[in-house]
C-alpha positions as CSV (number, residue, x, y, z in Angstrom):
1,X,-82.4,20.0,47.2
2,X,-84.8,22.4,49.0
3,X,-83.7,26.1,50.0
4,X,-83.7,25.2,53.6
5,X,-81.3,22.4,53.4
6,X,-78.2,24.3,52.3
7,X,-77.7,26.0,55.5
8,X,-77.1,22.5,58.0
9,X,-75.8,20.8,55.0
10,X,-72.8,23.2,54.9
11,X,-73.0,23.3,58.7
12,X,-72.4,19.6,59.0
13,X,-70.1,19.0,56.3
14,X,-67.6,22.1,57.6
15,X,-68.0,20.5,61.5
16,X,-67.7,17.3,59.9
17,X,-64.0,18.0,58.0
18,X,-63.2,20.4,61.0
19,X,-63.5,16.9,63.3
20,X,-62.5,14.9,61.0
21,X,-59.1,16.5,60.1
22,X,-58.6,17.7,63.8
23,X,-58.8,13.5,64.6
24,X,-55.4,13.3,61.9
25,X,-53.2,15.1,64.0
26,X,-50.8,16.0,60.8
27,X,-49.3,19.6,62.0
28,X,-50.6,21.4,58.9
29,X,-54.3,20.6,60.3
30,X,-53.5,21.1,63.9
31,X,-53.1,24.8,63.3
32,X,-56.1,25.0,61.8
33,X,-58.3,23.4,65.0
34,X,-58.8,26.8,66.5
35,X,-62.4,28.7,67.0
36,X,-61.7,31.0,63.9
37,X,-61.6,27.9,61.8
38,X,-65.3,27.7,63.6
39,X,-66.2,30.8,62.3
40,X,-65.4,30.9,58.6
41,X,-67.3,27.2,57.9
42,X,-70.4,29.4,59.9
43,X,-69.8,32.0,57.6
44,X,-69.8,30.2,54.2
45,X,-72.5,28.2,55.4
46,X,-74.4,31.7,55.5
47,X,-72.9,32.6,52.6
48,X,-73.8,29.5,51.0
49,X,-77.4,29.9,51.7
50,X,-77.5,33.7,50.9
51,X,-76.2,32.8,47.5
52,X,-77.3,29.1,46.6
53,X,-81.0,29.6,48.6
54,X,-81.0,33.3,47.0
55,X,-81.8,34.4,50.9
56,X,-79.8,37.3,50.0
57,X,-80.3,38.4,53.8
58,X,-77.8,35.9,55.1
59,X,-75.0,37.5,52.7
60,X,-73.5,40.2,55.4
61,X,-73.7,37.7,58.4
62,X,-71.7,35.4,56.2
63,X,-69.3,38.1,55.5
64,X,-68.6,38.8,58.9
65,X,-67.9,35.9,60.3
66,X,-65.9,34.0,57.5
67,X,-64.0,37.9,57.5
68,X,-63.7,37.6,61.4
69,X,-62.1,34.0,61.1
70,X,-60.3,34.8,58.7
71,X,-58.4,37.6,60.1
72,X,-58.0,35.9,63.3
73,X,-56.5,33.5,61.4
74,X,-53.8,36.1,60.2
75,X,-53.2,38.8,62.3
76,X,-49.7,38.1,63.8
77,X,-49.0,35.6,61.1
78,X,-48.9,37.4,57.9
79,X,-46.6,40.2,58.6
80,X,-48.9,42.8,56.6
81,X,-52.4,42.0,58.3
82,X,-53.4,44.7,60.1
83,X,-54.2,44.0,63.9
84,X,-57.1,46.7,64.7
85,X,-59.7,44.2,65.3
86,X,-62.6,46.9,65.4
87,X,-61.6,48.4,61.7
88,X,-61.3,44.9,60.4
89,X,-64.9,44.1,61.3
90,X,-66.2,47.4,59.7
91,X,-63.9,46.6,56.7
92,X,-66.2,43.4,56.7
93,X,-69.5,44.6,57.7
94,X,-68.3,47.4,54.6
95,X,-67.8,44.5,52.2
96,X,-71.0,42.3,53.2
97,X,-73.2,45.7,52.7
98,X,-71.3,45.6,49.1
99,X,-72.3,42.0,48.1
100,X,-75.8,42.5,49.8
101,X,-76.1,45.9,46.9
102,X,-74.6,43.3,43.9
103,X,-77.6,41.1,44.7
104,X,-80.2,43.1,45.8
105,X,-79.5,47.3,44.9
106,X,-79.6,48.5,48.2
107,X,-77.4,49.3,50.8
108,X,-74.4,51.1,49.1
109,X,-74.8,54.2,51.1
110,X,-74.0,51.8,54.0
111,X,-71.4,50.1,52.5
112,X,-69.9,53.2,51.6
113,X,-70.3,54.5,55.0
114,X,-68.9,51.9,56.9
115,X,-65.5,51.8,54.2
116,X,-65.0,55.7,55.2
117,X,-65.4,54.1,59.0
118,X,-63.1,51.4,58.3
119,X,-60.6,54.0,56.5
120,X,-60.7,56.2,59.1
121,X,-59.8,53.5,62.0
122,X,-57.3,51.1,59.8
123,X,-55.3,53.3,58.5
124,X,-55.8,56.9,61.1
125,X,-52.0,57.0,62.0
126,X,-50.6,56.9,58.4
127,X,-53.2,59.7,57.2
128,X,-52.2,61.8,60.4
129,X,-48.7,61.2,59.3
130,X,-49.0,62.2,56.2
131,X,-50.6,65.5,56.9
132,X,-48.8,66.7,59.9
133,X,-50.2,70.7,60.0
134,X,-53.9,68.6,60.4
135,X,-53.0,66.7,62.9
136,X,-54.3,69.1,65.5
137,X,-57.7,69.2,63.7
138,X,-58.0,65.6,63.3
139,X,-57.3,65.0,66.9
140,X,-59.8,67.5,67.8
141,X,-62.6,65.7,65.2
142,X,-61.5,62.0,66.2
143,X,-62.7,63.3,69.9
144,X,-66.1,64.0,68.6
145,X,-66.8,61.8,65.8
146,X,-68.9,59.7,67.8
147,X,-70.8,62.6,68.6
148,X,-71.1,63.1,65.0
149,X,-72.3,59.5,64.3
150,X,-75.0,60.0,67.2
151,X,-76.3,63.5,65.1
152,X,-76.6,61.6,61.5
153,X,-78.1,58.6,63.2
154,X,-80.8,61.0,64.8
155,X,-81.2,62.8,61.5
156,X,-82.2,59.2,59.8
157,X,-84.3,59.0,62.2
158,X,-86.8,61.8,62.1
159,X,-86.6,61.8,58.5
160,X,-89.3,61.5,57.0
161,X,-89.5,59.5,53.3
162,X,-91.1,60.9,50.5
């Protein structure tokens, strides 16, 4: 099979079951006939072809939407799930960069980056919580973080590389 077949061939054969077991109409399945279900077989397809094809490229888009379907699939289902959509996506766009760095060694100071991110949104009330004379200087930093974000992205920027 040639590299460039993997990706339609996963494609077809996820639309295929999707359809396929939709048509059944059995209850387990019907749950399962939603647009996240869409998602994840477009994600392993990438996936598939990121790791099958070795297009290692295709790895973090694969990530992100299988992660994406996946927690749409059970965020007010599963009791524990969190339901910040936003820190769930940089939780996944965290663990793509991390897959990407197992294949290829490079990226982990992205992956890293975006983990902190995803830290900071997921889990922001239980850390303020916890440390309640920093609360006051958290609020005042979670106003300006983005600000922050804006002054690291510049300084990548004008870097220049050795």
């Amino acid at each position: 099979m040639k590299n460039q077949q993997i990706f339609p061939g996963i494609i077809l054969i996820g639309l295929g079951s999707y359809y396929l077991l939709a048509q059944t109409g059995m209850a387990f399945f019907q749950q399962f006939s939603t647009w996240p279900t869409l998602l994840i077989i477009v994600g392993l397809a990438f996936l598939g072809q990121g790791y099958r094809a070795k297009e290692n490229e295709s790895i973090l888009p694969g990530v992100i939407m299988a992660g994406l379907g996946l927690h749409f699939h059970l965020v007010g289902k599963v009791s524990f799930w969190p339901s910040n959509n936003i820190g769930m996506l940089i939780l996944f766009i965290s663990l793509g960069y991390f897959l990407r760095f197992h294949k290829t060694s490079s990226g982990l100071f992205q992956a890293f980056l975006f983990l902190v991110l995803a830290a900071l949104l997921l889990f922001y009330d239980k850390i303020t919580s916890y440390f309640d004379l920093l609360q006051n200087g958290m609020s005042f930093v979670w106003k300006f973080w983005p600000a922050l974000l804006i002054v690291v992205g510049i300084y990548f920027l004008l870097k220049k590389k050795k």
